[in-house]
N, C-alpha and C positions, 0 to 999 in steps of 0.2 A: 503493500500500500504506500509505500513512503516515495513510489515513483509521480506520487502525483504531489510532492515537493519540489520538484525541477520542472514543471510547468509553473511560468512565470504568469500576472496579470497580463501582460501584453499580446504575449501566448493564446490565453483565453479569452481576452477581445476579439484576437484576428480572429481565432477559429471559430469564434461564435458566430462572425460576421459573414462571414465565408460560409458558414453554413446555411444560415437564414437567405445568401446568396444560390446556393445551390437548390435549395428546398421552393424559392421560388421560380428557379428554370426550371426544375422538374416540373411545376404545374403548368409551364408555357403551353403544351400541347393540350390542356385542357381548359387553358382558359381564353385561347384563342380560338381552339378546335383547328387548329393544323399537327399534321403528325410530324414528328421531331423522332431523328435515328433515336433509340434506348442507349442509354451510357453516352451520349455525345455531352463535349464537355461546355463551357459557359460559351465560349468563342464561337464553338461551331452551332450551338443552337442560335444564335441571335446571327448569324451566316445564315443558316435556315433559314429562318424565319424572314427575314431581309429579302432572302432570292425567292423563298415563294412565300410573300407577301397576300397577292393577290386570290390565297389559296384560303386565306383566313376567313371565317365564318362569320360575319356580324352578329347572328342572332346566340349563339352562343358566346361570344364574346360582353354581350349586353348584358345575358344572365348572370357571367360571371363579374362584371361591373356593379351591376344591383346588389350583388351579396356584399361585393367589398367595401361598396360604398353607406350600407345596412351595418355592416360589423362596425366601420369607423367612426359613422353619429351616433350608434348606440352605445358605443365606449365610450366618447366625449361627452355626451349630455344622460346618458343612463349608466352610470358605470356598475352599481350593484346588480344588473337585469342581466341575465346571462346573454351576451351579444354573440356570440357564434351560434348558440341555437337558433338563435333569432334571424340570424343574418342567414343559415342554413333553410328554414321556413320561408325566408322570404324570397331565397334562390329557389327552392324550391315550386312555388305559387309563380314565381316567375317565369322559371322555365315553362311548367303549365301552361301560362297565358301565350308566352311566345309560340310557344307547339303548335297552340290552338288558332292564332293569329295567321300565322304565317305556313302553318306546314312543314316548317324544319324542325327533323329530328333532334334531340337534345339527347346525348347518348349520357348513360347513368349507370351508377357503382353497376346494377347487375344485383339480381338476388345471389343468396351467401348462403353457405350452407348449413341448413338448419339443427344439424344433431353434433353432440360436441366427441370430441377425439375419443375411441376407446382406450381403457386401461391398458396397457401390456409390459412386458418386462422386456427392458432391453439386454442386446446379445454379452456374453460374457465370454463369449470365445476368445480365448489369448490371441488369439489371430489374427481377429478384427480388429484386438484394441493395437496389436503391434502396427497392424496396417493403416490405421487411423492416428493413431498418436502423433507422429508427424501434423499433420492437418489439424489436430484437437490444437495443439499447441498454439499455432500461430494463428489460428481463430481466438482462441480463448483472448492469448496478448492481444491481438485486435480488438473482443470484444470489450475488455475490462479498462483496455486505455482509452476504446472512446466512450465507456461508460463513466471513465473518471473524469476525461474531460467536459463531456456533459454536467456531470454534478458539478463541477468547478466554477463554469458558466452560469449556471444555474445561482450558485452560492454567493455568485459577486452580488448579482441583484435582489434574492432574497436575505445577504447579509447572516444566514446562517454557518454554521461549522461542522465538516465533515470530517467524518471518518475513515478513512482511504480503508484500513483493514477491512471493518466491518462493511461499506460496500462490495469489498472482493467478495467476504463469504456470503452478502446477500446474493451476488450475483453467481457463485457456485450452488448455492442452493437452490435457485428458483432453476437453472438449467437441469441440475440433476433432478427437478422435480420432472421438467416438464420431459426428459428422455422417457419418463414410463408411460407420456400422454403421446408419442409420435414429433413431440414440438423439437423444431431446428433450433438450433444455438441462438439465443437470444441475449442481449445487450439494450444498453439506454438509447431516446430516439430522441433526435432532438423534434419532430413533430406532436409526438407524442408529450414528451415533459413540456416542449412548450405551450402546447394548447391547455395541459395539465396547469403550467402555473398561471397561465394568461387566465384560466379559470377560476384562478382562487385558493390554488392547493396551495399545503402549508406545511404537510408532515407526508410522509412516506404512506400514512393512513389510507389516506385519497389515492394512490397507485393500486393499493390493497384491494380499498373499497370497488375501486376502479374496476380492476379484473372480475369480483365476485359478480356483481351487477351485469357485467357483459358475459358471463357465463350465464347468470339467469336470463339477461335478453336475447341470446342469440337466437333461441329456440322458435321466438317470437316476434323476433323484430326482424331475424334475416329476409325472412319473404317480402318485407317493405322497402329493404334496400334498393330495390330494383327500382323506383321512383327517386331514389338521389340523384340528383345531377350532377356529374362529376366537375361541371362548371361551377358547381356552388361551393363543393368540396375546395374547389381550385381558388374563389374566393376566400375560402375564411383559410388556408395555406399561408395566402396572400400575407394575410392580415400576423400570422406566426410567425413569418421569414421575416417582417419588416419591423416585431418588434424584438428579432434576436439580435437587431443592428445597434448597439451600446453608444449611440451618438454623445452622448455626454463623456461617460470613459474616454472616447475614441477623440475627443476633441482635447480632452483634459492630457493624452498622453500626448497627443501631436504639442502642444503647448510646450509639454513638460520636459521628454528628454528627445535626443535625434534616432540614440541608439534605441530606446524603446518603439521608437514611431517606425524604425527598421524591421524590430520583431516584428510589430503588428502588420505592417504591408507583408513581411516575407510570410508569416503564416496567414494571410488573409488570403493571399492569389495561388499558394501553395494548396492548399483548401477548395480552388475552384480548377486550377491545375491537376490536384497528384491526386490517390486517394486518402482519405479521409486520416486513417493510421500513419501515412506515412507526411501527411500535411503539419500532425501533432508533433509528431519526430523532428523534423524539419524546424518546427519553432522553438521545441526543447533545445533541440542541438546548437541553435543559433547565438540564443538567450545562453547558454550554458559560455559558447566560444566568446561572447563577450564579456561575459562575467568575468571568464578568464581573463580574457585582456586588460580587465580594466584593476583587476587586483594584481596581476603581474605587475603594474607599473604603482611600488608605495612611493610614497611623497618625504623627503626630506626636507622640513621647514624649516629655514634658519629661525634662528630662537635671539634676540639682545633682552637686555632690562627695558622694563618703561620706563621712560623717564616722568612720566605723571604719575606714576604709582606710588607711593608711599613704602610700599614693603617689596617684596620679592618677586614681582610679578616681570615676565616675558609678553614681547610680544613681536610681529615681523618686521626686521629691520627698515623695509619701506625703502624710498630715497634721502630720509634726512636723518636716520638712525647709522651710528657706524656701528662695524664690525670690529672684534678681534682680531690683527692680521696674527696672532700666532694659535688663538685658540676657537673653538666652533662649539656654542653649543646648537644641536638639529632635535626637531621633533619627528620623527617616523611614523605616517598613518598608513597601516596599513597588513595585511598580514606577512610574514617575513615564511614564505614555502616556495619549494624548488622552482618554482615557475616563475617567482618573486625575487631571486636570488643573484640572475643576471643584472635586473635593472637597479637593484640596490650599491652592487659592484659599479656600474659606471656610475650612478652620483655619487661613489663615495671618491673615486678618480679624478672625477668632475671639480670635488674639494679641493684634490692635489694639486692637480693643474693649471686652477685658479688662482689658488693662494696659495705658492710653494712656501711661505714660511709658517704656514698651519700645521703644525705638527702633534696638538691635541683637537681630539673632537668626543665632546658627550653626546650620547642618543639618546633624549626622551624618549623612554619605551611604552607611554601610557595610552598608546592610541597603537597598541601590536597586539591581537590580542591570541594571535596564532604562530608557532615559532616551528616547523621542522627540520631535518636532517641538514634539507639543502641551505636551509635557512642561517642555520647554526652555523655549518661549514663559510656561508659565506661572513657572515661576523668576524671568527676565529679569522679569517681570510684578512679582514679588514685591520684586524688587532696588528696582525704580525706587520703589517705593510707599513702601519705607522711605527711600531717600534724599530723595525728596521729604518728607517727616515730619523729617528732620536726622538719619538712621541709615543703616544696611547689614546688608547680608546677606551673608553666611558659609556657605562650604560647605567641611566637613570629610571628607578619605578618600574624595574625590568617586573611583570607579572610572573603568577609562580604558574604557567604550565609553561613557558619561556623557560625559567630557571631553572625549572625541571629536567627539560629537554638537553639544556647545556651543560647542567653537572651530570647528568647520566649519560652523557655524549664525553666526555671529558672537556667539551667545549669550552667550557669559565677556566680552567687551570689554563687553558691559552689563551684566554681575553685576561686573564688574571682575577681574582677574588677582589684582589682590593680597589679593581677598578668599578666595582658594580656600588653603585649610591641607592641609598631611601629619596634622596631630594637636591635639590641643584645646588642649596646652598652646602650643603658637607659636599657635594662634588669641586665645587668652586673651593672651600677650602683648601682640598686637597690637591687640586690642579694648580694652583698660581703659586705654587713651592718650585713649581717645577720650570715655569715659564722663563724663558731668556730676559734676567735682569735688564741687561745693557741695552736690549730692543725696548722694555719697558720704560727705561728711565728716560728715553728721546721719547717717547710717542705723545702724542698732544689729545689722542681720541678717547682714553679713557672713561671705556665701556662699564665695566664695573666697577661697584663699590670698591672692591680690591686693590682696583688700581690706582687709586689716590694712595696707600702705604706702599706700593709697590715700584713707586715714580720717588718717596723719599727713603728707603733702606732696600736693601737684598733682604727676600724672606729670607726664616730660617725657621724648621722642625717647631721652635717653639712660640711660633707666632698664631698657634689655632685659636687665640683668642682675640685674635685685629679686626677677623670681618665681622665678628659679631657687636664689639666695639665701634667697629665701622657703622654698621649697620645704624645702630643706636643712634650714632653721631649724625646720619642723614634724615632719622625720622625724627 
C-alpha cells in the first residue's frame, strides 16, 4: 500500500484530468451518434469526427444536449434534487419526443440480463493457476494502482484519508468474492466513483449499499433498460468527465511551481496518450526524477553576525555585510545522500577557489536532516582537504541520526571529535585560536565579536573567557 506515497498531488490532478478527458471521448460516438474506431485514442477521435462531420446525427445529438444541459441547471439552482436522475428522465422523455417527431431512431442501453450470475467454484488446478499467474499479476498491479489512484483523486476533493493497505485487501477480497460468481477482475472506475461522489456519497457504505440495490434491481429493472438512450447516458458522462477537471488545483499548481505544472501536463497527455497504468507510472517516475534533482543539489548558505541583533544571531551576508577572508561559517539545507554528495563537493571547492585564504569553515547542520554513506564519505572528504591546506572543518547542531551514521562509519574520528559544536558560539571560540594573527591584526572588516580582541593581542588556550566578555561588552 505505501506505493500510493510516490504518487504526488500533481500526479493526481493530471491523471484525474486526463481521465475525465478520456471518459468524455468515449461518449463522442454517443453523443453525436457517429461511430468512432473502439480504442482510438483523443487525437484520432476528434480526426474522426472532423473528417466525417457530416455523418453526425442532429436528433441524437439534441437528446444528448437536453440531458447535459438538464444535469447542469439542476446542479446550479437544485443542488440537493438528484440531477443525473433527473437529467437521465429528461433524456429520456426527450428522446421519446424526438422519435416520435421526427422518425429517427435513438438507439438505447438494450435490455440487460435479467437473472444474476450462478454460484460456482473456481478451478484449483495447479495448472491453470501456473498458467494464469503470469497475467493474475500484472492485472492485479494494474488493477490496484489505478484503484489507488482513483481513491487519491477522489481524497483531494473529498478531503478524506486513506488507507493504501486496507484498500488492497478490500480490493482482494471483493475479487476473490466475485471468482465464485463468474465476475472478471475488477478495480475502481472513475465513472463509477464519480457519478458515486457527484451523488453524495460519503463513506465506502454507499459503494456497499450501491451493489446490494442493483443486485435486487437487476431482476426488475433490466427489461426497462432497453428505453435508455445511450444519448442521455452520454449526457450525464458529460456532466462526470467535466467535473473530474480540478480547475482550481490545476490553476493553483500552474501559479505555484514550473516543475509541478510539468508533472501535471506530462501525466495529463500521458493519460490521453498511453494507457491508463502506465500514464500513473509515467507521472510517478517523473515526480520521483525531480524530486531527485532537486534534493541532489543542498544549498550552502553563507552565514555572518547581524549586525542589528543584539545577541548571536546570523544572517546572509547580502552586498553590505563582509565576510571572513580566512574563516566561513555555511548553513547546509538539505539532505546530505549519495546523490547529494557530488554537489556538496563542488560548493565546498567553490569555497576554495574563491577565497584561497579560507582555511576554516563550520557547517550549520540544522537544516540536514538525512546523512548516508555517501554523504559521510563526502564530509570526511571535505575534512581532510582543509587540513591538508592548514585548516578544519566544523560541524555545528550536527542531529543525532547524522552523528550516528558518522561515528559508526568511523567518519567523526576523520572530521575529528573536537571539531563537532552544540552552537556557533563555543565553535567560534574554538576556531579564532586558531586563525592567522598577522592576517587579523591588518584587516579593517571585522566580522565578529572576536575580532575586536583579536586585532589587539595573539589568542592564547587561555582566553575562552574574551568572547563571552566580548559579548557582554557589545550588548
Amino acid at each position: 500500500g505505501t506505493i500510493v506515497n510516490f504518487i504526488s498531488h500533481s500526479v493526481v490532478i493530471g491523471f484525474t484530468a486526463g481521465a475525465g478527458v478520456m471518459i468524455a471521448i468515449s461518449q463522442v460516438r454517443h453523443f453525436l451518434g457517429i461511430e468512432v474506431p473502439r480504442g482510438a485514442r483523443f487525437h484520432e477521435t476528434f480526426l474522426h469526427v472532423a473528417i466525417n462531420a457530416e455523418k453526425i446525427v442532429p436528433a441524437i445529438a439534441a437528446v444528448a444536449t437536453i440531458t447535459l444541459l438538464t444535469g447542469i441547471l439542476m446542479r446550479r439552482f437544485l443542488p440537493r434534487v438528484p440531477y443525473m436522475i433527473v437529467a437521465i428522465i429528461v433524456g429520456g422523455l426527450a428522446a421519446a419526443i424526438v422519435r416520435a417527431w421526427s422518425g429517427v431512431e435513438i438507439p438505447s442501453v438494450g435490455a440487460l440480463p435479467s437473472s444474476l450470475p450462478p454460484l460456482s467454484m473456481p478451478s484449483l488446478d495447479p495448472g491453470v493457476w501456473r498458467e494464469l499467474a503470469p497475467s493474475a499479476i500484472a492485472v492485479s498491479m494494474f488493477a490496484l494502482t489505478e484503484a489507488l489512484s482513483i481513491a487519491r483523486a477522489l481524497s483531494v476533493r473529498s478531503s478524506q484519508h486513506i488507507d493504501p493497505s486496507q484498500e488492497f485487501v478490500g480490493q482482494g477480497l471483493s475479487n476473490i468474492a466475485g471468482s465464485f460468481f463468474s465476475g472478471y477482475v475488477a478495480t475502481g472506475s472513475f465513472n463509477r466513483s464519480g457519478v458515486n461522489y457527484d451523488a453524495g456519497a460519503k463513506t465506502p457504505v454507499a459503494a456497499v449499499l450501491a451493489g446490494f440495490l442493483l443486485m435486487i434491481a437487476v431482476p426488475f429493472v433490466a427489461p426497462f433498460a432497453k428505453y435508455l438512450p445511450n444519448a442521455a447516458m452520454a449526457g450525464v458522462l458529460m456532466l462526470v468527465a467535466w467535473g473530474l477537471v480540478d480547475w482550481h488545483h490545476i490553476s493553483q499548481i500552474i501559479r505555484t511551481s514550473r516543475e509541478e505544472t510539468a508533472i501535471l501536463a506530462v501525466t495529463f497527455f500521458s493519460t490521453l496518450a498511453l494507457d491508463l497504468e502506465i500514464a500513473i507510472l509515467v507521472g510517478i517516475i517523473l515526480s520521483l526524477l525531480l524530486y531527485l534533482n532537486r534534493t541532489s543539489n543542498p544549498r550552502l548558505v553563507p552565514r555572518v553576525p547581524d549586525p542589528m541583533s543584539t545577541g548571536r544571531k546570523f544572517t546572509h551576508p547580502g552586498e553590505n555585510l563582509p565576510e571572513c577572508p580566512q574563516f566561513r561559517i555555511m548553513r547546509l539545507d538539505g539532505s546530505l545522500f549519495f546523490g547529494a554528495a557530488s554537489s556538496f563537493t563542488e560548493a565546498v571547492r567553490e569555497i576554495e577557489d574563491d577565497t584561497p585564504d579560507c582555511k576554516f569553515v563550520a557547517i550549520v547542520m540544522t537544516g540536514v536532516n538525512f546523512v548516508d554513506i555517501g554523504g559521510a564519505e563526502a564530509l570526511a572528504a571535505a575534512a581532510k582537504r582543509f587540513r591538508e591546506r592548514g585548516g578544519e572543518l566544523y560541524l555545528i547542531r550536527i542531529k543525532d541520526q547524522a552523528r550516528e551514521i558518522l561515528e559508526r562509519g568511523g567518519y567523526l574520528a576523520e572530521i575529528g571529535e573536537k571539531n563537532i559544536f552544540w552552537s556557533k558560539t563555543d565553535a567560534l571560540r574554538s576556531i579564532y585560536r586558531r586563525l592567522d594573527y598577522a592576517m587579523c591584526r591588518d584587516c579593517k572588516l571585522r566580522v565578529y565579536v572576536e575580532c575586536a580582541r583579536l586585532g589587539k593581542q595573539e589568542p592564547s588556550d587561555d582566553d575562552d573567557d574574551a568572547p563571552r566578555a566580548l559579548d557582554r561588552a557589545r550588548q
